[in-house]
SEMI-668266 format. One line per 10 residues: number of its first residue (from 1); their letters; for each residue x negated, z negated, y of C-alpha. Coordinates in Angstrom, 2 decimals. Each point is the difference from the previous one (the first is absolute). Layout:
<recs>
NUM) A) X,Z,Y ~ ...
</recs>
This chain:
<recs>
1) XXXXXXXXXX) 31.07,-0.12,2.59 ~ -2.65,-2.35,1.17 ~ 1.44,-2.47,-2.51 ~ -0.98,2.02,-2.77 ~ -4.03,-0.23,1.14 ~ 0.25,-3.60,0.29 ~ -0.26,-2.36,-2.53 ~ -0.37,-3.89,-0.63 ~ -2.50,0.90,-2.45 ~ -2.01,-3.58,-1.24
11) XXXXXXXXXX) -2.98,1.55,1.49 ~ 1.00,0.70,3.48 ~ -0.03,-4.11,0.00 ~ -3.25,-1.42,0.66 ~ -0.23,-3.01,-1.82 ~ -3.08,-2.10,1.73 ~ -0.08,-2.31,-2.97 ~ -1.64,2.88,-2.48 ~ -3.90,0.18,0.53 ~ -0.82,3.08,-1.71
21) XXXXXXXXXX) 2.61,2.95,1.16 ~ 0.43,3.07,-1.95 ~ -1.47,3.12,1.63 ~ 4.09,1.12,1.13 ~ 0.40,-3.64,0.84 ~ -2.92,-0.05,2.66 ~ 1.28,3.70,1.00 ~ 3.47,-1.34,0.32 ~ -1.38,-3.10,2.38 ~ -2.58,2.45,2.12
31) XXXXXXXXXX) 3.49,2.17,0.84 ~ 2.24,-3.66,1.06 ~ -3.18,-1.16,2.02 ~ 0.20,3.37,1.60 ~ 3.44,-0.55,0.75 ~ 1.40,3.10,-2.18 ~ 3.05,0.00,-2.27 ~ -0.85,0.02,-4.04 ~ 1.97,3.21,-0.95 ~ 0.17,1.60,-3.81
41) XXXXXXXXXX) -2.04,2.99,1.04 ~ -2.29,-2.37,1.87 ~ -0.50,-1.73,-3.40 ~ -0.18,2.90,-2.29 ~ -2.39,2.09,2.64 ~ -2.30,-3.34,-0.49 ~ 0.51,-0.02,-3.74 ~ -1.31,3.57,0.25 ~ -3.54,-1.32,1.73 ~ -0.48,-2.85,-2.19
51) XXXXXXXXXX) -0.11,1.90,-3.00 ~ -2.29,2.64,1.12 ~ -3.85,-1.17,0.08 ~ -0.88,2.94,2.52 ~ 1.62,1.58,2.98 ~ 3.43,2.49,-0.24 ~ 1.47,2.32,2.03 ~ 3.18,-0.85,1.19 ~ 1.42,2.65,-2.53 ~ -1.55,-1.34,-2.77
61) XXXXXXXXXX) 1.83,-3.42,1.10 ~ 3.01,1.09,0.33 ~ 0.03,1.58,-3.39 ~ -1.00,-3.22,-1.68 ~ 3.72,-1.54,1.61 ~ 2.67,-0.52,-2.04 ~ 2.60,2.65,0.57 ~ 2.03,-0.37,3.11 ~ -1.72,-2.72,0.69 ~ -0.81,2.28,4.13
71) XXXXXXXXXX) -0.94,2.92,1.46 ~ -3.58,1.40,0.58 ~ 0.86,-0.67,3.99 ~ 0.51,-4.11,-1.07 ~ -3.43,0.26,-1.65 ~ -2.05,1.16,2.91 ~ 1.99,-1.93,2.21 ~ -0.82,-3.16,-2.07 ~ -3.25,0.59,-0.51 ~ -0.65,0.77,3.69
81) XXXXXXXXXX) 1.36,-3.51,0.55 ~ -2.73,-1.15,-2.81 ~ -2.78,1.12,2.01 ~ 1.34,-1.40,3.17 ~ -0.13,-3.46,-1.70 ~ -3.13,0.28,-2.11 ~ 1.57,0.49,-3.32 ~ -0.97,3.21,-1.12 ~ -3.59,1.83,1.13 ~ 0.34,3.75,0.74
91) XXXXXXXXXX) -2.46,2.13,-1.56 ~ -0.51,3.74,-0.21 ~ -0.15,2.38,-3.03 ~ -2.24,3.21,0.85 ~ 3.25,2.29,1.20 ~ 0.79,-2.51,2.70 ~ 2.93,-1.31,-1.44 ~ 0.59,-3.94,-0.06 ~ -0.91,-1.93,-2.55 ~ 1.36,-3.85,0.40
101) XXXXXXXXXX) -1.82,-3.12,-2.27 ~ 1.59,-3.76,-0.18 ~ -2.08,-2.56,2.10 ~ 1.40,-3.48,-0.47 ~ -2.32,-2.19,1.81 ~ -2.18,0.73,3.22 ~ -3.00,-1.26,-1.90 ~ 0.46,3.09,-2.57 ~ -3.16,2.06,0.13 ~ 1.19,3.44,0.15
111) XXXXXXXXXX) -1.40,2.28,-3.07 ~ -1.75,2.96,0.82 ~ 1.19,2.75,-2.43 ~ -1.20,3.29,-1.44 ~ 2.92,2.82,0.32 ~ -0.70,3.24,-2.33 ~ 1.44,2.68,2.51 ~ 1.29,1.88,-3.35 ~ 2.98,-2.20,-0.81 ~ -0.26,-2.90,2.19
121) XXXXXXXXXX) -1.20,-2.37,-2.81 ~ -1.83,-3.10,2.05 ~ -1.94,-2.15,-1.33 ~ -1.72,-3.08,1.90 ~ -3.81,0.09,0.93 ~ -2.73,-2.30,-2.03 ~ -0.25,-3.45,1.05 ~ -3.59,0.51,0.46 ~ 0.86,3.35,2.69 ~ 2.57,-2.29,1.53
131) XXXXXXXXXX) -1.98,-2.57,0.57 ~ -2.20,2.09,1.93 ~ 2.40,1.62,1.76 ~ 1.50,-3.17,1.49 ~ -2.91,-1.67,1.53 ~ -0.64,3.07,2.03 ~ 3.78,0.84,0.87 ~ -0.19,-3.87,1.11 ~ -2.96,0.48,2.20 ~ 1.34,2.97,1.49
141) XXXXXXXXXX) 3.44,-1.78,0.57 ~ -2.28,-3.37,0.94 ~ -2.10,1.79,3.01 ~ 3.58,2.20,0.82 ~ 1.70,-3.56,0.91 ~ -3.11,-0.81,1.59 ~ 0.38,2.55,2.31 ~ 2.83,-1.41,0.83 ~ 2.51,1.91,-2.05 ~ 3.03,-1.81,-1.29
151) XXXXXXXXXX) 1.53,0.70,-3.31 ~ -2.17,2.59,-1.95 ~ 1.03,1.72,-3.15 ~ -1.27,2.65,-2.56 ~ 1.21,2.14,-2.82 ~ -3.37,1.58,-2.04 ~ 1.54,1.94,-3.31 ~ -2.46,1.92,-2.06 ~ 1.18,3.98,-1.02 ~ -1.04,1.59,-2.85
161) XXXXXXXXXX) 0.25,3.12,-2.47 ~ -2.15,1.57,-2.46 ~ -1.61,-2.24,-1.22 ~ 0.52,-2.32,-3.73 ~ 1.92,-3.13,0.89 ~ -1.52,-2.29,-2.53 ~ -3.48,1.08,2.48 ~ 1.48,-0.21,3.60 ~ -0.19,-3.98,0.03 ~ -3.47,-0.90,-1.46
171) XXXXXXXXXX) -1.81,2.99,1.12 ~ -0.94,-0.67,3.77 ~ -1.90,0.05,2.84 ~ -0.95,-3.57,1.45 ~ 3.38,0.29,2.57 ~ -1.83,-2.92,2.46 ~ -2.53,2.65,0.53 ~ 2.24,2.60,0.34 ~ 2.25,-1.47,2.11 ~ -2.46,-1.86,2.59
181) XXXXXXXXXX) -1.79,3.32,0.37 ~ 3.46,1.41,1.13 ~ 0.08,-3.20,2.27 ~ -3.46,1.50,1.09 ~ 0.85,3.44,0.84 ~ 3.15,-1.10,1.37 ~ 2.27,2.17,-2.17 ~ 2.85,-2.62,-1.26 ~ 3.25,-0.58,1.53 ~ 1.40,-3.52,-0.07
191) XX) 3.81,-0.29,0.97 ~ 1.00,-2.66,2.90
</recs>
């Protein structure tokens, strides 16, 4: 049967002449360089993640497959291998279940997003909030590796309910403020 999942597909080939990859070309070459077989559900599962701009749960992924194309085991197994390898960022929607988003390159930025609790609907942060947010997440992480911490990581999503979407966005506190007098008080958490 593992015949079946394998395939000589063009784009399991990395071709080193090309200088601009498609998004499942790069995907395809981050899997080879990580020494991991390019399978059909492999493909399809990162088919799944390209076409969606914000994170999905791993149900939601496996219903955008092609029938038969693998179980809903095969998708958490693959995309547990994603995240081992950098491919895929794992995010949280406000129930605690996993929500998984396509990171092709290292030098990526990660979005902050905006999750409405009601249906799960996310929507990414301002670029003026996320700004903000950065350069004190990177001083935090900064004077963590200082301390002589090695690798340090977050995951900051935003929660919210009743209240209008086309409002939750533009209206805002200044989040620098808010955030560095968390720093202040000591009340944030950062994940090592």
């Amino acid at each position: 049967m593992i015949a079946s999942t394998q395939t000589n597909h063009p784009l399991a080939i990395a071709q080193p002449s090309q200088t601009s990859k498609t998004s499942i070309e790069y995907a395809c070459a981050r899997l080879k360089e990580a020494g991991l077989r390019i399978t059909q559900p492999r493909i399809s599962i990162l088919n799944s993640l390209i076409n969606r701009s914000v994170p999905a749960s791993i149900e939601q992924i496996h219903a955008d497959l092609p029938p038969d194309t693998c179980d809903l085991v095969t998708v958490y197994r693959c995309l547990a291998v994603f995240q081992e390898i950098g491919l895929v960022r794992l995010t949280y929607f406000h129930n605690g279940a996993s929500a998984y988003q396509l990171t092709l390159t290292s030098d990526t930025v990660p979005p902050y997003h905006v999750i409405f609790k009601k249906d799960n609907e996310v929507q990414e942060l301002d670029a003026e909030s996320a700004a903000e947010l950065r350069a004190v997440i990177t001083k935090i992480e900064d004077k963590l590796r200082e301390s002589g911490h090695g690798k340090v990581s977050h995951i900051v999503e935003f929660f919210v309910d009743n209240m209008p979407r086309e409002d939750i966005l533009p209206a805002r506190r200044n989040m620098q403020e808010n955030v560095q007098d968390m720093i202040a008080r000591g009340t944030y958490n950062v994940q090592v």
